[in-house]
PyMOL Python script that loads the backbone (N, CA, C, O; Angstrom):
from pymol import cmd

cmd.read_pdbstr("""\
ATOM      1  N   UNK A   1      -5.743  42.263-113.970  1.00  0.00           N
ATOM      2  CA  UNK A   1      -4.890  42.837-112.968  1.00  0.00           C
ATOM      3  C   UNK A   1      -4.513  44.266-113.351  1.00  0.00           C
ATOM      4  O   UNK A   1      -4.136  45.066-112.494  1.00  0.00           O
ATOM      5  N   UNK A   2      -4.603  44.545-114.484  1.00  0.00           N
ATOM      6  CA  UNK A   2      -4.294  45.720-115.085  1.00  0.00           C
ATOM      7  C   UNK A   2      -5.161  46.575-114.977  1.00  0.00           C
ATOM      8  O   UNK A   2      -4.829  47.733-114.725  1.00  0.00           O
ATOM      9  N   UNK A   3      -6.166  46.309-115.100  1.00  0.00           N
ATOM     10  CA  UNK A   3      -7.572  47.024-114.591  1.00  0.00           C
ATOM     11  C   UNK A   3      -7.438  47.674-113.017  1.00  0.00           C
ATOM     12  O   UNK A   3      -7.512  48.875-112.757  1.00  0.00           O
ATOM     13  N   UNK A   4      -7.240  46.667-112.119  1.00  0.00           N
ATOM     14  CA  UNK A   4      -7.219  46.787-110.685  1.00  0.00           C
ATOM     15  C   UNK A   4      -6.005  48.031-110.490  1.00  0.00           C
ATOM     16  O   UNK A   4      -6.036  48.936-109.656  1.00  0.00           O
ATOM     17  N   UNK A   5      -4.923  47.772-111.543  1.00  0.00           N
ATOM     18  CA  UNK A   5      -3.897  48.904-111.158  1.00  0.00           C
ATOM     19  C   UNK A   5      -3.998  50.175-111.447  1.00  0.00           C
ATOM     20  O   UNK A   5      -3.263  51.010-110.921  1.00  0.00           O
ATOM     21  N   UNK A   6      -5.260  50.585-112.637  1.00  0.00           N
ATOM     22  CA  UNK A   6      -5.576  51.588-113.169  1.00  0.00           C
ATOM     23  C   UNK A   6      -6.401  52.359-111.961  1.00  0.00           C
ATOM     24  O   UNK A   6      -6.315  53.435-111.369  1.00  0.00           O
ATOM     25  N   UNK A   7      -7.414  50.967-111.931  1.00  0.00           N
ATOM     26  CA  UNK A   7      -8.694  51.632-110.753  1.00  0.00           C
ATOM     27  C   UNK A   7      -8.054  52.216-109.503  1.00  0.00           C
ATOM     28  O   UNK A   7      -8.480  53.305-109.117  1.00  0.00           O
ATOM     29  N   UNK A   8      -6.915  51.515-108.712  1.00  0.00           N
ATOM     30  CA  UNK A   8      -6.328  51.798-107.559  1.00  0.00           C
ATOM     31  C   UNK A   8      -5.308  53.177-107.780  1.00  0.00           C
ATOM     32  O   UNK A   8      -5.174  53.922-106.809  1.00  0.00           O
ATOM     33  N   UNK A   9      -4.710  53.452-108.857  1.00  0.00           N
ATOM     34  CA  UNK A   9      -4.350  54.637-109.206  1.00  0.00           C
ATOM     35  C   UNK A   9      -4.741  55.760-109.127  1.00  0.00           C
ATOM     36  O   UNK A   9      -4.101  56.741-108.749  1.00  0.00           O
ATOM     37  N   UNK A  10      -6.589  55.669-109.727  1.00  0.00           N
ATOM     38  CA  UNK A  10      -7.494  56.847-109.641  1.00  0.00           C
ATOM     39  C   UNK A  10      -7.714  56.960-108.129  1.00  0.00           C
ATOM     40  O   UNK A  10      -7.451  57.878-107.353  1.00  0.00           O
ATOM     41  N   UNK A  11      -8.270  55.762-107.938  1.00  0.00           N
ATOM     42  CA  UNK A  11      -8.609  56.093-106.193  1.00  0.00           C
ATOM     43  C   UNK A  11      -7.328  56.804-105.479  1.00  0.00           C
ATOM     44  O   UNK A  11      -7.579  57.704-104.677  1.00  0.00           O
ATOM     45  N   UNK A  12      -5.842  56.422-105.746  1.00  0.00           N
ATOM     46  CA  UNK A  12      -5.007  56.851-104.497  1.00  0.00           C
ATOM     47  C   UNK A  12      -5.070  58.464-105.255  1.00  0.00           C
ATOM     48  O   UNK A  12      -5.411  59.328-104.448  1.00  0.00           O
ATOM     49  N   UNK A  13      -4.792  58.981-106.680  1.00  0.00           N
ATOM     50  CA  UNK A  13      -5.155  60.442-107.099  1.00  0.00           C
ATOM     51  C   UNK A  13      -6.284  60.947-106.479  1.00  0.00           C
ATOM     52  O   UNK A  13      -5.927  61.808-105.675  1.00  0.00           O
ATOM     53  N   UNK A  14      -7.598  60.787-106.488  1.00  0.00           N
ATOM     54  CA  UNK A  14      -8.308  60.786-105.990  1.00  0.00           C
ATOM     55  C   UNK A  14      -7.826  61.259-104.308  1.00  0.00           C
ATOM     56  O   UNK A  14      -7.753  62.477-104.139  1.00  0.00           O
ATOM     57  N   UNK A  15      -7.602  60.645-103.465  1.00  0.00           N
ATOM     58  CA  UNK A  15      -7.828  60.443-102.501  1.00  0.00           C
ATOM     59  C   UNK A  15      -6.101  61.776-101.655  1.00  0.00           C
ATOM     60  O   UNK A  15      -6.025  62.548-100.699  1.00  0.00           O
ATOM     61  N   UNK A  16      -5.152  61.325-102.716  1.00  0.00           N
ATOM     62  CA  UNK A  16      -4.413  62.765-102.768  1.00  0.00           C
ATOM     63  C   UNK A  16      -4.846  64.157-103.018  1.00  0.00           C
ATOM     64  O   UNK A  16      -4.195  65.156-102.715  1.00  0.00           O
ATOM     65  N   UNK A  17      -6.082  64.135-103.638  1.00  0.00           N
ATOM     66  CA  UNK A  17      -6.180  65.487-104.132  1.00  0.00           C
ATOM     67  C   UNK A  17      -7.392  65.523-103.181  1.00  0.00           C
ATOM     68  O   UNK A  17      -7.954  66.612-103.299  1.00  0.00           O
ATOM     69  N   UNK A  18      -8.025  64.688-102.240  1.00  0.00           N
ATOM     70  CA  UNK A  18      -8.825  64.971-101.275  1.00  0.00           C
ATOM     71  C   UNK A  18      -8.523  65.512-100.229  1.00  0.00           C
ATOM     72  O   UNK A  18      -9.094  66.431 -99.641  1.00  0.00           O
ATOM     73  N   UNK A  19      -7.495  64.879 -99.934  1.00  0.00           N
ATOM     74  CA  UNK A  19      -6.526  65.311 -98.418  1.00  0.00           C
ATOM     75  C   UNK A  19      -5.817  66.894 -99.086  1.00  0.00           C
ATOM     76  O   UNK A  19      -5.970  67.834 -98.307  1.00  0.00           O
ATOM     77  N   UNK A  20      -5.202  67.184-100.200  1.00  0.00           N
ATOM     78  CA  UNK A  20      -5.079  68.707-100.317  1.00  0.00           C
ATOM     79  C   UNK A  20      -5.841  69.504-100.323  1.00  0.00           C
ATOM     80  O   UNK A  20      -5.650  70.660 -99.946  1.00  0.00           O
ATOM     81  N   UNK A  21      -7.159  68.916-100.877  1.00  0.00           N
ATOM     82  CA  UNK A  21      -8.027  70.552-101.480  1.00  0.00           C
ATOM     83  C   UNK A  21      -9.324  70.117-100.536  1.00  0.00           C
ATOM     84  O   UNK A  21     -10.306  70.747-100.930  1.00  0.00           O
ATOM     85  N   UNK A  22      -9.490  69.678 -99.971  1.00  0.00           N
ATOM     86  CA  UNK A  22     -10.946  69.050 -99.185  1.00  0.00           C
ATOM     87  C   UNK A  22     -10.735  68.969 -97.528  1.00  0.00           C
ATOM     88  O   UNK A  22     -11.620  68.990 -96.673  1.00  0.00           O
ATOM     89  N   UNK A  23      -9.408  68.879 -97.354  1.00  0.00           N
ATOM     90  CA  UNK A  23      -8.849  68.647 -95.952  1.00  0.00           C
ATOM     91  C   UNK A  23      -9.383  67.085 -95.713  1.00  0.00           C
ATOM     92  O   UNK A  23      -9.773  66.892 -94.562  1.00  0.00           O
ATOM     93  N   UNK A  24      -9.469  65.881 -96.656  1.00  0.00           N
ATOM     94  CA  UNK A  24      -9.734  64.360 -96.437  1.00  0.00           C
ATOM     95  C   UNK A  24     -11.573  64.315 -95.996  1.00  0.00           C
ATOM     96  O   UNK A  24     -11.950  63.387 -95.281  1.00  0.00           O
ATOM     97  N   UNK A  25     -12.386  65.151 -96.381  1.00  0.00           N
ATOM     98  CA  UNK A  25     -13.631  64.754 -95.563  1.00  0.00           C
ATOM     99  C   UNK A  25     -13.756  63.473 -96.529  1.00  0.00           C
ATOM    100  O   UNK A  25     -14.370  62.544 -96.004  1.00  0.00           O
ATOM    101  N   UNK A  26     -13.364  63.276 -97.639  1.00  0.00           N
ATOM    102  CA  UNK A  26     -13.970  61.853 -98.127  1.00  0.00           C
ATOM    103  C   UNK A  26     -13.021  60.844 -98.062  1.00  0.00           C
ATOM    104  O   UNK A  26     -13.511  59.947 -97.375  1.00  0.00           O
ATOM    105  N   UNK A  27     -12.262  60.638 -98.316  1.00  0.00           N
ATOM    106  CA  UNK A  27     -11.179  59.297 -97.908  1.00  0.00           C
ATOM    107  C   UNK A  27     -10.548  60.079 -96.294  1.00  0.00           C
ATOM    108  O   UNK A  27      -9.372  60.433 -96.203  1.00  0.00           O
ATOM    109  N   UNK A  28     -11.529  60.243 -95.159  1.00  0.00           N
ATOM    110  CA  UNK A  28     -10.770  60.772 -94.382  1.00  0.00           C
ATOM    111  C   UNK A  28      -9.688  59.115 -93.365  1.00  0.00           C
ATOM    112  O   UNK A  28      -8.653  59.068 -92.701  1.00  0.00           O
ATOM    113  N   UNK A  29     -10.574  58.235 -93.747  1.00  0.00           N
ATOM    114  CA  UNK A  29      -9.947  56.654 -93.028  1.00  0.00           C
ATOM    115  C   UNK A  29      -9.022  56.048 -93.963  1.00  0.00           C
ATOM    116  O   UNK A  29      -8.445  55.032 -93.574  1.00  0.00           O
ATOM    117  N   UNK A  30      -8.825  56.399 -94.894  1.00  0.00           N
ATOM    118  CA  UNK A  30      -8.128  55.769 -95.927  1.00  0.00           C
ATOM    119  C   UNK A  30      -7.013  56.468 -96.023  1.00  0.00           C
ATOM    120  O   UNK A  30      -7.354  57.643 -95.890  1.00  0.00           O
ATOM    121  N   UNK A  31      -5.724  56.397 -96.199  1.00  0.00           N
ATOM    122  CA  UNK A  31      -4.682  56.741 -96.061  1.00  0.00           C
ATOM    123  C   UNK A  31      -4.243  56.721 -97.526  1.00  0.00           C
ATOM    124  O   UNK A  31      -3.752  55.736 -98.077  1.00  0.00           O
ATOM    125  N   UNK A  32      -4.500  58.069 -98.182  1.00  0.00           N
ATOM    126  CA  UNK A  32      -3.638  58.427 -99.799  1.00  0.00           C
ATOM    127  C   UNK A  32      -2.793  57.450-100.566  1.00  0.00           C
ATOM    128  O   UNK A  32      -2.942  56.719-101.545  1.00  0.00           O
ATOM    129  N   UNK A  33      -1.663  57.800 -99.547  1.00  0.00           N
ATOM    130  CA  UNK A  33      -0.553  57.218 -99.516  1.00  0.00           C
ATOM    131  C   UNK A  33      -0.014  55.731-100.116  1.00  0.00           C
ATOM    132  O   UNK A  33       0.728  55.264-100.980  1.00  0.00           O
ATOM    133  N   UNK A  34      -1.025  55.288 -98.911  1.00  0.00           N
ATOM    134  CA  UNK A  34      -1.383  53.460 -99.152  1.00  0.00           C
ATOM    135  C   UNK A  34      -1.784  53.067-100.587  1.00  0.00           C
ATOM    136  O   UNK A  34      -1.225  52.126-101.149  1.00  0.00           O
ATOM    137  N   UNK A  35      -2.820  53.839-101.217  1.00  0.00           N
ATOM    138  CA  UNK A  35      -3.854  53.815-102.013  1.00  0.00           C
ATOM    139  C   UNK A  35      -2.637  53.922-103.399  1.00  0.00           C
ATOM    140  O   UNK A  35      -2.660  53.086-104.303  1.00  0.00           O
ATOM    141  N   UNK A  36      -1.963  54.687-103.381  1.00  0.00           N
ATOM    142  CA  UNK A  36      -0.502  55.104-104.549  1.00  0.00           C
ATOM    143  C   UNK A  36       0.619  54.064-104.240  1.00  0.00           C
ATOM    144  O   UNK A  36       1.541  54.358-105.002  1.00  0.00           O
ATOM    145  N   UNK A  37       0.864  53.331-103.725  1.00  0.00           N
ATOM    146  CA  UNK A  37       1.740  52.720-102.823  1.00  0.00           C
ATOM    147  C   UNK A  37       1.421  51.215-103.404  1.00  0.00           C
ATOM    148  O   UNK A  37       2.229  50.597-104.097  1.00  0.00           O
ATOM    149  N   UNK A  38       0.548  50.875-103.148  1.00  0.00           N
ATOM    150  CA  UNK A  38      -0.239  49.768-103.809  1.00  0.00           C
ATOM    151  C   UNK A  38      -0.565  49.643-105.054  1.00  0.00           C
ATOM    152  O   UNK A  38      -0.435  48.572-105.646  1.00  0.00           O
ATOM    153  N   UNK A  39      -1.019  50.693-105.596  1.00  0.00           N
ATOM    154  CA  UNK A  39      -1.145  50.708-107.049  1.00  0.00           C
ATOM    155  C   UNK A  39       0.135  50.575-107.828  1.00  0.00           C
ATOM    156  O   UNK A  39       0.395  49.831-108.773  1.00  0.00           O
ATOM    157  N   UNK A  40       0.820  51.407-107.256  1.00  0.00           N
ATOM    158  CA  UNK A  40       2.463  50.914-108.101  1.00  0.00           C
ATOM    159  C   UNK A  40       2.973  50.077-107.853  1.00  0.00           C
ATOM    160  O   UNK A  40       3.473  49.372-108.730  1.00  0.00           O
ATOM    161  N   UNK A  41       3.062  49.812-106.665  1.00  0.00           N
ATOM    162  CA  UNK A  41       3.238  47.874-106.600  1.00  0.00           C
ATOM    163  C   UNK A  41       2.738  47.263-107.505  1.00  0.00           C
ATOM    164  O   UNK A  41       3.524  47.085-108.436  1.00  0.00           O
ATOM    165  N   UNK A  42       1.680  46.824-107.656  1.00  0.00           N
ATOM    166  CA  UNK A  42       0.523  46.149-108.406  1.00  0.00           C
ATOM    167  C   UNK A  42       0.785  46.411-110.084  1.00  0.00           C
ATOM    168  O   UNK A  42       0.642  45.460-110.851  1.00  0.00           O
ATOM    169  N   UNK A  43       1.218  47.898-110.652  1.00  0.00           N
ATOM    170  CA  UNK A  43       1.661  48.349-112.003  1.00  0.00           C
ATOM    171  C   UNK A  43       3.013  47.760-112.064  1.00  0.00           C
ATOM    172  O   UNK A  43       3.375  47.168-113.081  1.00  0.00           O
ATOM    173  N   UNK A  44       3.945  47.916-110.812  1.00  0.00           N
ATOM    174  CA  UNK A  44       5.052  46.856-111.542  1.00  0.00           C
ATOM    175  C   UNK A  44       5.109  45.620-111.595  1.00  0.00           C
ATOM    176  O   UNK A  44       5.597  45.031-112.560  1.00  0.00           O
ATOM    177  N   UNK A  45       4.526  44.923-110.376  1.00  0.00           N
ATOM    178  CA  UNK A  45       4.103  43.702-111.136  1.00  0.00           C
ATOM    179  C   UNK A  45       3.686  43.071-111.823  1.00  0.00           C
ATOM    180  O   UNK A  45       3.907  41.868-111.964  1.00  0.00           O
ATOM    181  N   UNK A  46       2.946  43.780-112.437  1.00  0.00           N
ATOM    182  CA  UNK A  46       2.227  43.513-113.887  1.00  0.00           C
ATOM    183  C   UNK A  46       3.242  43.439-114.834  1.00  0.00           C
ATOM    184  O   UNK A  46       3.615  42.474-115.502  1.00  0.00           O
ATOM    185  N   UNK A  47       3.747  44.900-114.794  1.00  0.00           N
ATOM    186  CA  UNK A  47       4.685  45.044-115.789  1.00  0.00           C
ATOM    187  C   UNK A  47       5.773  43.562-116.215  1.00  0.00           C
ATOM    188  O   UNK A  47       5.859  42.860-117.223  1.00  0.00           O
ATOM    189  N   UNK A  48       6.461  43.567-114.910  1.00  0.00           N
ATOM    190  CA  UNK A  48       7.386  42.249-114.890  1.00  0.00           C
ATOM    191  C   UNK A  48       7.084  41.089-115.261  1.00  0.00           C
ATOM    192  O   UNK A  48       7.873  40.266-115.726  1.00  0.00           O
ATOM    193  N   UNK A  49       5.547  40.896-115.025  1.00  0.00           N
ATOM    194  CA  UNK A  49       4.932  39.656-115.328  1.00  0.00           C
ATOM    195  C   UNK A  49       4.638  39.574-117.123  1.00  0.00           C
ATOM    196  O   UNK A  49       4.435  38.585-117.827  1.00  0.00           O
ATOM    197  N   UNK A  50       4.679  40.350-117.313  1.00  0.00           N
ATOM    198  CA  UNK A  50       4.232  40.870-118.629  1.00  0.00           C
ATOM    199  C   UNK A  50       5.500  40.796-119.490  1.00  0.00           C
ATOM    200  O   UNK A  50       5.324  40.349-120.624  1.00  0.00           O
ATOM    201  N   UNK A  51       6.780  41.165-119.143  1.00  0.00           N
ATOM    202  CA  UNK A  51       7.806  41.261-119.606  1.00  0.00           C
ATOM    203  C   UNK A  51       8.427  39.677-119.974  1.00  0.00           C
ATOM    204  O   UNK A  51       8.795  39.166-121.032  1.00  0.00           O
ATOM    205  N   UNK A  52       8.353  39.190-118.588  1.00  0.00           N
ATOM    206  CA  UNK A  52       8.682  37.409-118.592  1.00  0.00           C
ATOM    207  C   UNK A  52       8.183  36.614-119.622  1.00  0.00           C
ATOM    208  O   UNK A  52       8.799  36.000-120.494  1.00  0.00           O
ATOM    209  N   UNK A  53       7.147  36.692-119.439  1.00  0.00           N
ATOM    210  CA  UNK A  53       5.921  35.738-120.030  1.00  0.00           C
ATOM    211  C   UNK A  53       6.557  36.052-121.787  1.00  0.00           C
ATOM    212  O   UNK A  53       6.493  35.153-122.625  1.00  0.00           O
ATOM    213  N   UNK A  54       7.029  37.175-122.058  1.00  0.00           N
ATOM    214  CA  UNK A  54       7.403  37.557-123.589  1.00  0.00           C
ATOM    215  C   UNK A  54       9.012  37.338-123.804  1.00  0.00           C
ATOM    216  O   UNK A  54       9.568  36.906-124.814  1.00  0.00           O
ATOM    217  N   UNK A  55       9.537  37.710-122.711  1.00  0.00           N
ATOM    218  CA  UNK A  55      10.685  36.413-122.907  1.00  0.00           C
ATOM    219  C   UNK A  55      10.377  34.976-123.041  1.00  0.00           C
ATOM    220  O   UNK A  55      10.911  34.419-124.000  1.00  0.00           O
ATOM    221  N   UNK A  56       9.402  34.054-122.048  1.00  0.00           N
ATOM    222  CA  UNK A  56       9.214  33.021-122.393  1.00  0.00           C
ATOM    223  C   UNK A  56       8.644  32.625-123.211  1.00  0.00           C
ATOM    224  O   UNK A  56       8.620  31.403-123.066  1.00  0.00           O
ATOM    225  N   UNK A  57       7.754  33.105-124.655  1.00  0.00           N
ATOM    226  CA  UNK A  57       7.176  33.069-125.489  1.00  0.00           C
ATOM    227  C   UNK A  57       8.687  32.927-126.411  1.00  0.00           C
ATOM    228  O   UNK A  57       8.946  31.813-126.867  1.00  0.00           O
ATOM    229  N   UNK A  58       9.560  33.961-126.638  1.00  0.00           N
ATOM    230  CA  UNK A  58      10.973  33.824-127.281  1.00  0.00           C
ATOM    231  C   UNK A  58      11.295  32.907-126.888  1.00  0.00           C
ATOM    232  O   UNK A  58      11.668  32.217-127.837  1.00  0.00           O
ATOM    233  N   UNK A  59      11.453  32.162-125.566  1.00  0.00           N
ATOM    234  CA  UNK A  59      12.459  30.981-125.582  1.00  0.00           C
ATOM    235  C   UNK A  59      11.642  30.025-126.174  1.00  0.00           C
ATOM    236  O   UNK A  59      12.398  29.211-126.705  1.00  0.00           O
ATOM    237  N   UNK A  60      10.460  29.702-126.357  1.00  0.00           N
ATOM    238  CA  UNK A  60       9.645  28.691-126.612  1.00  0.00           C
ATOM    239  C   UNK A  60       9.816  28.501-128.338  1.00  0.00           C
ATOM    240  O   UNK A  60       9.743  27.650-129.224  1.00  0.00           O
ATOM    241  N   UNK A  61      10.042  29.659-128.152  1.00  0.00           N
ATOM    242  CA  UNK A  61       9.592  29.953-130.274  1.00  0.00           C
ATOM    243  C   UNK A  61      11.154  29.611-130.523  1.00  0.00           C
ATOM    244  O   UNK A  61      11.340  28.765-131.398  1.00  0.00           O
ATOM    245  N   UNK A  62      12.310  30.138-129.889  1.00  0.00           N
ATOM    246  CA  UNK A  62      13.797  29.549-130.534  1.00  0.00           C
ATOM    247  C   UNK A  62      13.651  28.276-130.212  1.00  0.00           C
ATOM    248  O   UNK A  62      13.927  27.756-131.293  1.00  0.00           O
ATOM    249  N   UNK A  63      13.335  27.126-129.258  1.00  0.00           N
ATOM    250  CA  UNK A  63      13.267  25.988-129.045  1.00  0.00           C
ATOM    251  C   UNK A  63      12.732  25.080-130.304  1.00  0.00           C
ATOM    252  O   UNK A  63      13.287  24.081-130.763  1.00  0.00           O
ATOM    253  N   UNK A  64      11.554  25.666-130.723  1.00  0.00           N
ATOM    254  CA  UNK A  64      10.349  25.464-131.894  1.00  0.00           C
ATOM    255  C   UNK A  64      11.514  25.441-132.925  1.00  0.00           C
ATOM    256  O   UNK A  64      11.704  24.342-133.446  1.00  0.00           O
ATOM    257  N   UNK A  65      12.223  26.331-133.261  1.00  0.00           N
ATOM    258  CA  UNK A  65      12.862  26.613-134.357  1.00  0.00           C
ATOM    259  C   UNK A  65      14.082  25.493-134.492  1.00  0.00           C
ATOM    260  O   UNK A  65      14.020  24.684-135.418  1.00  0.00           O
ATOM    261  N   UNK A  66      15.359  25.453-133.418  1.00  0.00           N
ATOM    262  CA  UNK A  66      16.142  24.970-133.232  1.00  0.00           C
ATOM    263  C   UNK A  66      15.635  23.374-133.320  1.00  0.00           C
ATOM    264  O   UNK A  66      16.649  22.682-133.413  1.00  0.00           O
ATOM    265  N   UNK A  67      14.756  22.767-133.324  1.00  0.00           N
ATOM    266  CA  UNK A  67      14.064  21.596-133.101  1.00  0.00           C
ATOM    267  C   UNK A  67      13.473  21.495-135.099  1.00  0.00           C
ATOM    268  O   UNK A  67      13.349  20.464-135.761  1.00  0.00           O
ATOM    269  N   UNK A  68      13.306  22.484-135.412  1.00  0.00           N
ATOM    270  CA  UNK A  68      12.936  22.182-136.861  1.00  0.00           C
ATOM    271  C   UNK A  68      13.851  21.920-137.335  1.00  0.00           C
ATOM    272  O   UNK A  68      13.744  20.911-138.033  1.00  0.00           O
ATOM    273  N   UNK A  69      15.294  22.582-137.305  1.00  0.00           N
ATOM    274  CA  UNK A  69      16.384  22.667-137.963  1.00  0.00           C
ATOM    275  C   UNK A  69      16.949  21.431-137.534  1.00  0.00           C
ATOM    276  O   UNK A  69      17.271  20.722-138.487  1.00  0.00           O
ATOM    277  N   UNK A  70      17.164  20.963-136.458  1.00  0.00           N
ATOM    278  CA  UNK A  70      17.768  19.608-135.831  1.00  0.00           C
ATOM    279  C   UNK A  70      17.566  18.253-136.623  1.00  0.00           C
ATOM    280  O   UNK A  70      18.184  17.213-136.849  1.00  0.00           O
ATOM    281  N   UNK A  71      16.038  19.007-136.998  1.00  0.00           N
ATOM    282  CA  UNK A  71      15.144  17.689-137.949  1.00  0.00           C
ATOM    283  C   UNK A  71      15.559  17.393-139.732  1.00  0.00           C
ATOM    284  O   UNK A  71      15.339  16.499-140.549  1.00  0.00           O
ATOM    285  N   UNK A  72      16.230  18.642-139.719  1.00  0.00           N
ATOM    286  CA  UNK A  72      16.571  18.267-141.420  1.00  0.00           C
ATOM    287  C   UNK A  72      17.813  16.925-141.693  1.00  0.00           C
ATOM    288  O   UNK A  72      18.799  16.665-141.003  1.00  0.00           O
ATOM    289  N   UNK A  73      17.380  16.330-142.797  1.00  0.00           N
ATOM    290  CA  UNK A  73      18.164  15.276-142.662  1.00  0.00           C
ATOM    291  C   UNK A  73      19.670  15.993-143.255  1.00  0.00           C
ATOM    292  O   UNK A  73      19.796  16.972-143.990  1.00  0.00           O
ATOM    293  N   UNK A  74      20.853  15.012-142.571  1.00  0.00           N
ATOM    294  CA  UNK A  74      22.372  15.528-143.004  1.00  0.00           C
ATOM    295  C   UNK A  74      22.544  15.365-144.542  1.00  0.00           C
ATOM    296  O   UNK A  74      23.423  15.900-145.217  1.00  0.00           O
ATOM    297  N   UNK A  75      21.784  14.726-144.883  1.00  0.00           N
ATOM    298  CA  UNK A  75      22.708  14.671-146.869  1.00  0.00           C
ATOM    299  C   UNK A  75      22.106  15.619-147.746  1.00  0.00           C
ATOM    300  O   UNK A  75      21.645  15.251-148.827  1.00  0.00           O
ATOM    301  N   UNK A  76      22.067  16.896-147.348  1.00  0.00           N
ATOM    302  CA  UNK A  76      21.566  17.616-147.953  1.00  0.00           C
ATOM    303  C   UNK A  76      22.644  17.857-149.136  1.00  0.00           C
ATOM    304  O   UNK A  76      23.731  18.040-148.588  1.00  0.00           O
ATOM    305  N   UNK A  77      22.748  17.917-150.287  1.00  0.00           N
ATOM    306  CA  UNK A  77      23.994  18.332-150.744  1.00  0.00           C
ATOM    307  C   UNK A  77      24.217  19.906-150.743  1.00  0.00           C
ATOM    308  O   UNK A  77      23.249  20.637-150.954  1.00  0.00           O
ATOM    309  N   UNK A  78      25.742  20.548-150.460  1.00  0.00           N
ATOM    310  CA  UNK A  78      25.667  22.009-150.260  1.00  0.00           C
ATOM    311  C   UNK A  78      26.029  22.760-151.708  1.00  0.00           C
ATOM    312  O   UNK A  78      26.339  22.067-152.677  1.00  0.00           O
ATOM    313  N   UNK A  79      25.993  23.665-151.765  1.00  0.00           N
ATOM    314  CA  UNK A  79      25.981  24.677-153.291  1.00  0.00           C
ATOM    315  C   UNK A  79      27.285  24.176-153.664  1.00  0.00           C
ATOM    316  O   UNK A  79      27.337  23.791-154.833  1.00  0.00           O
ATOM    317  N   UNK A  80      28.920  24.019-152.641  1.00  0.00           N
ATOM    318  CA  UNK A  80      29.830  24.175-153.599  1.00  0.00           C
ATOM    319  C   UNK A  80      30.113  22.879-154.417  1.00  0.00           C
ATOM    320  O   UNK A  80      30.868  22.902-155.389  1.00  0.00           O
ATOM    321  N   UNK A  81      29.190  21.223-153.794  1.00  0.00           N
ATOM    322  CA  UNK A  81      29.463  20.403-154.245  1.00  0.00           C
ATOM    323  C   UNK A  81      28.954  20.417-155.514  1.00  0.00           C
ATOM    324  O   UNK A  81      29.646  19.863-156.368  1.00  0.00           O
ATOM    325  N   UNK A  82      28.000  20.872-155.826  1.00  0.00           N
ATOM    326  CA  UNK A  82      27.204  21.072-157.288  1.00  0.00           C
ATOM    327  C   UNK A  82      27.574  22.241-158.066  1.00  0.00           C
ATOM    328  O   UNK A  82      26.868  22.558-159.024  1.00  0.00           O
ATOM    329  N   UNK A  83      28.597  22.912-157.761  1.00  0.00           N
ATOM    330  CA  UNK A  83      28.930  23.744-158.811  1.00  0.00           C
ATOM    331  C   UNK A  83      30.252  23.734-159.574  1.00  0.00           C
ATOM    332  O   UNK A  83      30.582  24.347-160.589  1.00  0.00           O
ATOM    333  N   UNK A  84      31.183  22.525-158.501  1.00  0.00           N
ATOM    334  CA  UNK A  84      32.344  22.107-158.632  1.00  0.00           C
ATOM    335  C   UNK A  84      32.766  21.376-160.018  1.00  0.00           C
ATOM    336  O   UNK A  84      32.227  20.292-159.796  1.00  0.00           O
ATOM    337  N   UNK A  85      33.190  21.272-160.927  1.00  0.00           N
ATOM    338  CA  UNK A  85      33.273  20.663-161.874  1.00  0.00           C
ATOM    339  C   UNK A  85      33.700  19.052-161.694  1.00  0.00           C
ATOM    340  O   UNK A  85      34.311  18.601-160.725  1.00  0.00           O
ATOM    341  N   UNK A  86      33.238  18.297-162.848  1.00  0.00           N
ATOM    342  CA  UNK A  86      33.522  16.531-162.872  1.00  0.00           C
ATOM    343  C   UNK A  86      34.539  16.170-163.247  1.00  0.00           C
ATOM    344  O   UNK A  86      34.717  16.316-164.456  1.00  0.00           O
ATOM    345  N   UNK A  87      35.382  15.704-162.645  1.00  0.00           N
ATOM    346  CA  UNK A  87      36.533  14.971-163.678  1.00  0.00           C
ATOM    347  C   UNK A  87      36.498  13.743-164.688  1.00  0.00           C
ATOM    348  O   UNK A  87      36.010  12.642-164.432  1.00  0.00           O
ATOM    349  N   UNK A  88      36.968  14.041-165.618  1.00  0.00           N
ATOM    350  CA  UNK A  88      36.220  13.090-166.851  1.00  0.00           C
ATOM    351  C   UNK A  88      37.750  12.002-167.393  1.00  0.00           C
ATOM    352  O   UNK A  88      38.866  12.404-167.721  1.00  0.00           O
ATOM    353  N   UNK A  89      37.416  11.068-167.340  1.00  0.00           N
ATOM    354  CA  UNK A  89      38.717   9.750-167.458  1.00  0.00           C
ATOM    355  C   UNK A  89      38.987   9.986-168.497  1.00  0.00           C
ATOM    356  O   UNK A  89      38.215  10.066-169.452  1.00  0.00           O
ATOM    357  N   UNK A  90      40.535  10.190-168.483  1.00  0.00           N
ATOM    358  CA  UNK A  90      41.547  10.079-170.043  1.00  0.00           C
ATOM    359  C   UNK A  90      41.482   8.731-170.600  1.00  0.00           C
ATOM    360  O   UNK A  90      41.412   7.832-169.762  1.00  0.00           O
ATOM    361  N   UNK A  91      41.491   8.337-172.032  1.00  0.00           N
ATOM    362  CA  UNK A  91      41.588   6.784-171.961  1.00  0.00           C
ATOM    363  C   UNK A  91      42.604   6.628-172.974  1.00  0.00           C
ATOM    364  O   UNK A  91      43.015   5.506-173.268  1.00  0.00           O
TER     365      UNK A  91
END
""", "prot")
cmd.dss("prot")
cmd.show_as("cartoon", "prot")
cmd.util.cbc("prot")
cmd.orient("prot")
């Protein structure tokens, strides 16, 4: 699709710089305008589509993550229980 927005770009340049310097004898049925009009349509949709899809790659990958972490078992023991000293019976 990205291709198509490049190609339709040249053509509507193209077809602008026909109608200035040529007076349109070659895109004289084709309307410039349209030709630029469409192409940037087509470049932002890409764009957006492009943008999403990499947000949804992030939500997929925090899901991935949050789902590993969910999985660790609870008795992990934490640093301060093991550094805490023992109390040792008077007798």
């Amino acid at each position: 699709m990205l291709i198509w927005c490049v190609i339709l770009a040249c053509l509507g340049t193209l077809a602008f710089l026909d109608s200035l310097f040529n007076y349109g004898e070659i895109f004289r049925r084709v309307n410039s305008v349209m030709f630029l009009l469409v192409s940037l349509g087509l470049l932002v949709r890409t764009s957006m589509k492009i943008k999403l899809r990499y947000i949804e790659r992030l939500t997929e990958r925090v899901q991935e993550l949050e789902a590993l972490v969910g999985n660790r078992p609870k008795s992990t023991p934490t640093l301060e229980k093991e550094t805490r000293p023992q109390k040792q019976q008077i007798y």
